[in-house]
N, C-alpha and C positions, 0 to 999 in steps of 0.2 A: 504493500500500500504506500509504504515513502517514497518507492522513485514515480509510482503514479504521481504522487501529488506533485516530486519533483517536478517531472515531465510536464503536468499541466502548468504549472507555475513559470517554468522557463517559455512554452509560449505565449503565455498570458504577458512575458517582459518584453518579447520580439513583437506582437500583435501592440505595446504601447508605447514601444521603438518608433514600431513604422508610422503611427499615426504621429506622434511627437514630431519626427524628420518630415514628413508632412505637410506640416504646420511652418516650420523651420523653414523650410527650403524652397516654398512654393515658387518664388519666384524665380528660381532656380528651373525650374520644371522636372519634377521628382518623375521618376521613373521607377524607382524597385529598390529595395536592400536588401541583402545579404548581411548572414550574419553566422561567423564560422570560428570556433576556438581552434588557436595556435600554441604551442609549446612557449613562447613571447608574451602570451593574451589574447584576445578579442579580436580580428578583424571581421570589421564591417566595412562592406562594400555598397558605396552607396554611387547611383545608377539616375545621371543629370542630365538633361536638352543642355544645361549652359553651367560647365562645371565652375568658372573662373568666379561667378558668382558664391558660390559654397569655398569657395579656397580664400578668397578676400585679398587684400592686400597683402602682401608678403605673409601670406598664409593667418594671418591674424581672424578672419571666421572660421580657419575647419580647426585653429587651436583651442578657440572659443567653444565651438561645437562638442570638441572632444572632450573637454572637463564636461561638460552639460552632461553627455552621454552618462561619463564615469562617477557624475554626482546623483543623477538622479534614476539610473536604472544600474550602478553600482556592475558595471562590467569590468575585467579586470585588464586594466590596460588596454582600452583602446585605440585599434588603430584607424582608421577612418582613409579610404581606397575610392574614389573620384572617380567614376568613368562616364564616359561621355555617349550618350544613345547614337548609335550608329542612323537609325531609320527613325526621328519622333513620329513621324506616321504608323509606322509599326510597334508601338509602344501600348497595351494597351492604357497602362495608369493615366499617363501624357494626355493619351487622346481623352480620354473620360473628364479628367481634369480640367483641359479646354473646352469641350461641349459642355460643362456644367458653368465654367465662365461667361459663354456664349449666352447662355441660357439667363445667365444674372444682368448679363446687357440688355436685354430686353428682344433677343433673338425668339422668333418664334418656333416651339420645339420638335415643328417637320422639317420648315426650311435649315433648322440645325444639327437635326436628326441627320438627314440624307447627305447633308454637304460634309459632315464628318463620314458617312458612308463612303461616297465618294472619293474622297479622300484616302483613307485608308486603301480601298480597290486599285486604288490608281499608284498607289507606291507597291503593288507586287504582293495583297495578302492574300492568300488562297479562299478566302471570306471572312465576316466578320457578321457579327452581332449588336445592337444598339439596345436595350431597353430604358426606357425612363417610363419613372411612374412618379403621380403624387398628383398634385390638383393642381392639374397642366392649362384647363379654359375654364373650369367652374368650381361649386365647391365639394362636388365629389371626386374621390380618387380617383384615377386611371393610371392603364400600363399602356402604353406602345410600344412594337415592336419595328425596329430596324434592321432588314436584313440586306444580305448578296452576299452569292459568291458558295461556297459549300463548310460548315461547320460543323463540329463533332459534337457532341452533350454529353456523354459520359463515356467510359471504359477508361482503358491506360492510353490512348490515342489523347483524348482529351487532354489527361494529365501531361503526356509531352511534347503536343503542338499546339496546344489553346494557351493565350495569354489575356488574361483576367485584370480588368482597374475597375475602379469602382471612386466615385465621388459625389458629391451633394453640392446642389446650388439653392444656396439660399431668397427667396423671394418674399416678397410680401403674404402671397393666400399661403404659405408655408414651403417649406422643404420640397427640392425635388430629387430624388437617386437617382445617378446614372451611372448605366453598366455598360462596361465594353467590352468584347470579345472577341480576340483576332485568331486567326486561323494561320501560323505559319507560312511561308511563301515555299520553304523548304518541309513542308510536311508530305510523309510517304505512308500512306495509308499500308495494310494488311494487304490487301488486295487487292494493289496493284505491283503488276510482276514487268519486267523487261523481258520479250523476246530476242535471244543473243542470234544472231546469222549463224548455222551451220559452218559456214568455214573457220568463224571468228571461236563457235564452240568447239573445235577439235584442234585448232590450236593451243585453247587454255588445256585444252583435254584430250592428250593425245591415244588415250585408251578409247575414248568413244568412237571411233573409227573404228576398229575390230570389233564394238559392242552392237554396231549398227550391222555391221555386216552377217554375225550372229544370227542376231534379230530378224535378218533378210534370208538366213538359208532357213530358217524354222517354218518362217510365215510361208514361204515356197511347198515346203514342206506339208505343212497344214493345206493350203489350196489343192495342189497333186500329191494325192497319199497312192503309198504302192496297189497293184491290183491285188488281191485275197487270192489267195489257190483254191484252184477247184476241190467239191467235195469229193471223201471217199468215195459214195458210188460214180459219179461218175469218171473218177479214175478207172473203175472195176471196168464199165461198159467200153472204154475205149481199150482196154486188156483184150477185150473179147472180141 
């Protein structure tokens, strides 16, 4: 029962990490953290649109940051590791982040539903997901859905080509969530297979050449089977 509670307690400090860094970095445009024990300590890796902003002047914010970290989530020795999002369109945090900004401008939430759709399509994701919900025209709830493209929902496929952000935009009739859901550009489903060319396969495979040939005197074999010998009698009758 104590490393349970361990266990849950340590995500319960990563789940108030990331929302902390958050808060912290927004304008930075947060992307994702990491958080990995070293033989050293603590490295967290933390994942920016615009790192120069989280690093500050002669490094004076990510020193700052780093006592914060080690004051108030009590990590031991923090290291704090900067990288810079390759693709913010393929982000999902990024993207959710800005459509829920969009949203707080007084953007209407198809025309920024789709235009983040678009967006994301158009930098290379193999699909993607939009939902926002909350009291989007009137005073009862709704969901809308945003879709394109093709997306997974569960198994282990989801767990390692779906990327997941999620943010809120604050409004006056209240609160709206918004979820985002990318589909890898490099995602390789189960089920899809490469046909390799025959020549290009007995190259890698130099055995498959005799296995095919094999395979070709059987099936010959099978189509023209030998003729049966005649019955005993009428072996007898031709005796006679």
């Amino acid at each position: 029962m104590a490393s349970e509670r361990k266990f849950v307690a340590e995500n319960i400090r990563r789940v108030l990490l990331k929302e902390y860094l958050m808060k912290t970095v927004d304008r930075a445009g947060f992307g994702g953290v990491d958080v990995q024990r070293t033989p050293m300590g603590t490295r967290v890796t933390l994942v920016t649109e615009r790192p120069g902003i989280v690093i500050g002047r002669r490094g004076a914010a990510i020193k700052s940051l780093t006592k914060a970290i080690e004051d108030n989530f009590h990590y031991d020795n923090p290291q704090i590791e900067v990288q810079e999002v390759e693709n913010p369109n393929l982000n999902a945090q990024i993207m959710a982040e800005k459509l829920a900004f969009a949203l707080e401008r007084g953007w209407h939430f198809r025309r920024a539903g789709h235009s983040t759709v678009r967006r994301i399509m158009e930098s290379g994701a193999r699909g993607c997901l939009i939902i926002i919900s909350g009291k989007l025209t009137g005073e009862r709830h709704r969901t809308e859905k945003f879709k394109d493209g093709y997306i997974k929902y569960c198994g282990e496929t989801r767990l390692l080509f779906v990327d997941t952000g999620f943010a809120v935009a604050k409004l006056k009739p209240g609160v709206i969530g918004v979820q985002v859901e990318i589909m890898d550009p490099d995602a390789r489903l189960p089920a899809e297979i490469d046909v390799m060319p025959m020549d290009e396969a007995i190259k890698a495979n130099p055995d498959l050449e005799e296995i095919l040939r094999k395979e070709d005197e059987v099936s010959v074999i099978a189509e023209h089977p030998a003729e049966e010998p005649p019955p005993e009698d009428d072996k007898e009758e031709v005796a006679e």
